[in-house]
Every structure is written in structure tokens, then in C-alpha cells.
C-alpha positions in Angstrom: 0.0 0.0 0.0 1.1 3.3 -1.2 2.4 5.8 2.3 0.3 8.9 2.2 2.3 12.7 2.0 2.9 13.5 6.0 1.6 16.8 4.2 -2.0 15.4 3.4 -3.0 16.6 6.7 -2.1 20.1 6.2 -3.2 19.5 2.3 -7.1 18.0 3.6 -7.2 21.2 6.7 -6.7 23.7 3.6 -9.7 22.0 1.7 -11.9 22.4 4.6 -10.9 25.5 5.1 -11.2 26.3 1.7 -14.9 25.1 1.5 -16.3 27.1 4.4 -16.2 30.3 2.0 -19.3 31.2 0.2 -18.1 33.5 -2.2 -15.6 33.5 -4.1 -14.4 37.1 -2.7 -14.2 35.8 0.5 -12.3 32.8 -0.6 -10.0 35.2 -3.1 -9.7 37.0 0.6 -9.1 34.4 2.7 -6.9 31.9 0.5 -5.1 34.3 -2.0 -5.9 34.2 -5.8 -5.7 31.2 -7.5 -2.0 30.0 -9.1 -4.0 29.2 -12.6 -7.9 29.8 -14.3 -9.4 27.4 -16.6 -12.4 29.0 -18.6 -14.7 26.3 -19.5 -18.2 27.1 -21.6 -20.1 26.4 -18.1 -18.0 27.9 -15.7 -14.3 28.3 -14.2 -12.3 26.3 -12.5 -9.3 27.7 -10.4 -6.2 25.8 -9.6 -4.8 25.9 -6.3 -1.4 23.5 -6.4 -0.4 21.7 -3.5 2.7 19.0 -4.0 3.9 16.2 -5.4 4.1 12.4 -3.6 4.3 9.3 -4.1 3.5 9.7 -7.8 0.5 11.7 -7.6 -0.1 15.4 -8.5 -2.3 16.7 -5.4 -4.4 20.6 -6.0 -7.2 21.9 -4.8 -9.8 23.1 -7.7 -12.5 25.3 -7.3 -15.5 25.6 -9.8 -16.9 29.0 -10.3 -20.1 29.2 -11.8 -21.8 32.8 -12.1 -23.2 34.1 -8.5 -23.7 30.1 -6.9 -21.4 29.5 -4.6 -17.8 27.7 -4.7 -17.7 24.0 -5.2 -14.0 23.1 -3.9 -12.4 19.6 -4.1 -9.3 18.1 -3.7 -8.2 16.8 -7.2 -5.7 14.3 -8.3 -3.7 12.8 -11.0 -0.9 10.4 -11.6 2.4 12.0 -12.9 6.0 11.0 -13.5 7.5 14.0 -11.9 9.8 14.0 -8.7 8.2 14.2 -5.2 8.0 18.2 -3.8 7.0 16.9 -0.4 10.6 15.7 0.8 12.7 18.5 0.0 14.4 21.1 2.3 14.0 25.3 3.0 17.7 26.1 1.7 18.7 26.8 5.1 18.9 23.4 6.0 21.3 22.3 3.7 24.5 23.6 5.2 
């Protein structure tokens, strides 16, 4: 069985957190504007990138649809790039 990130904890708090706002002011407010917008004939979806482990691409989206409110999700995808979860500030590697 596959480990889970030690950062899916931190990664699953930011979801909820994420998912208590009802407007997507208040989440722009509360969570910062999102790293990427996808325009899609129905509505948006925003792009929130969270890591990289154990193989899988981990983000939270948010769907934006006129005035209804935020639907956020945790969203992920297989990928063949390196972990971002193990690595070190630069201040630790002296």
C-alpha cells in the first residue's frame, strides 16, 4: 500500500478551510488568488497547487459558476515528476 504525504493533513485542513467560503471574494480573501484559471463554456475552474508524492499530483480546484457558490475539491492525477513533499528550505542544507 502506497504511504500517504505526511503533508495530506495540512493538504485535507486547507480543503476544509477552503470550502467554508461562500463567495468566491471571500475565498480570493481568505486563500489568495488562484496559481492558474481554466475557462470552461459552463464555468471556471481555479487551480490551487499543492505537491507532489508518491506519484500523484495533489491541488485543490474550485468551480466557479456565475453568482452560486464555490464548489472546492481536492483533485488528483498520476504523474511522473519527482516528489515536492521531501525536500528542504535552503537553510537546511549547510
Amino acid at each position: 500500500m502506497k504511504q500517504q504525504p505526511r503533508e495530506l493533513a495540512e493538504w485535507t485542513s486547507r480543503l476544509e478551510a477552503m470550502k467554508q467560503c461562500r463567495t468566491t471574494t471571500e475565498l480570493v480573501d481568505r486563500h489568495g488568488a488562484p496559481a492558474h484559471r481554466v475557462q470552461e463554456p459552463a464555468m471556471e475552474i481555479w487551480h490551487y497547487p499543492l505537491g507532489i508524492a508518491g506519484g500523484t499530483l495533489y491541488s485543490i480546484h474550485v468551480a466557479v459558476a456565475g453568482d452560486a457558490a464555490p464548489t472546492v475539491y481536492m483533485h488528483l492525477e498520476p504523474t511522473n515528476e519527482p516528489d515536492t513533499t521531501d525536500r528542504r528550505p535552503w537553510w537546511r542544507f549547510w
